[in-house]
C-alpha positions, 0 to 999 in steps of 0.5 A: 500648208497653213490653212490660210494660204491660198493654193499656187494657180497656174496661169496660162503663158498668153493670160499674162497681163503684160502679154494680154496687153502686148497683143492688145498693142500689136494688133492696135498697130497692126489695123491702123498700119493696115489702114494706112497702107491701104490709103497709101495704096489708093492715093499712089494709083491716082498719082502713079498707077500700077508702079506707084501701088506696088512701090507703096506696098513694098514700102508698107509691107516691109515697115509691118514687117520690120516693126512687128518683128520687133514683137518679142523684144517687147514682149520680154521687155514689158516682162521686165518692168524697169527703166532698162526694158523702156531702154532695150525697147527705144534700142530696138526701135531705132536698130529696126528703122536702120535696118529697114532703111538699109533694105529699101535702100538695097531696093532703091532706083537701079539697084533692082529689076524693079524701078519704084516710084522713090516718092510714093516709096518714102510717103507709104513708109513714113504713112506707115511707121506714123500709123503704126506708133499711133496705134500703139499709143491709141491702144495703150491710151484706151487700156487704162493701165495704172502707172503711177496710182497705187492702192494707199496703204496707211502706215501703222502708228508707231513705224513700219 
């Protein structure tokens, strides 16, 4: 080793920058989905009492669950860096949604013992994906991540 190379240092898995900033992200839409279902909790128990709370939260829960399962996609996507992780996460995105709406579908009107209130259902789970996209935008907009501004280096006179 020359005496001007730096020695390699190992940097913890959770200290990555892309994860650091992936956590940043989930916990950003994590609180607001937690706000928005809160809100869609109280605004379903003034219209429909306690069927229309526990219909709100079945539908808050599940969106938490099925958009933040998708958590380690992300997170080896945000790995990668290229064109093709913003691909593989829009995929992942629109299979989730399609899953979730399978599921409440599954738990729609008479195909359970539980009878939900079909609207408060729909209202709690588009409230919900809402809050939760808001709050990935919010964070990613406050983390003052550089896209496009790179450092300029000037080119030496005579080429590369």
């Amino acid at each position: 080793m020359s005496a001007l190379a730096m020695p390699e240092q190992r940097i913890p898995v959770w200290r990555l920058p892309h994860l650091t900033l992936s956590f940043r992200m989930m916990s950003g839409a994590l609180v607001a989905s937690v706000l928005a279902t809160a809100v869609c909790a109280g605004g379903a128990f003034l219209t429909a009492g306690t069927p229309g709370v526990l219909s709100s939260l079945l539908g808050s829960v599940a969106v938490i669950a099925f958009l933040g399962g998708g958590s380690p996609v992300h997170l080896a996507a945000m790995g990668q860096g290229s064109q093709q992780a913003v691909g593989v996460v829009l995929i992942s995105y629109v299979s989730r949604v399609a899953m979730l709406g399978l599921v409440l579908l599954a738990l729609g009107p008479g195909r359970s013992h539980w009878e939900p209130v079909p609207p408060v259902l729909a209202a709690s789970v588009v409230v919900t994906c809402i809050a939760w996209i808001a709050g990935l935008i919010g964070t990613n907009l406050r983390s003052n991540v550089p896209v496009y501004d790179t450092e300029y280096t000037r080119v030496p006179e005579g080429g590369e």
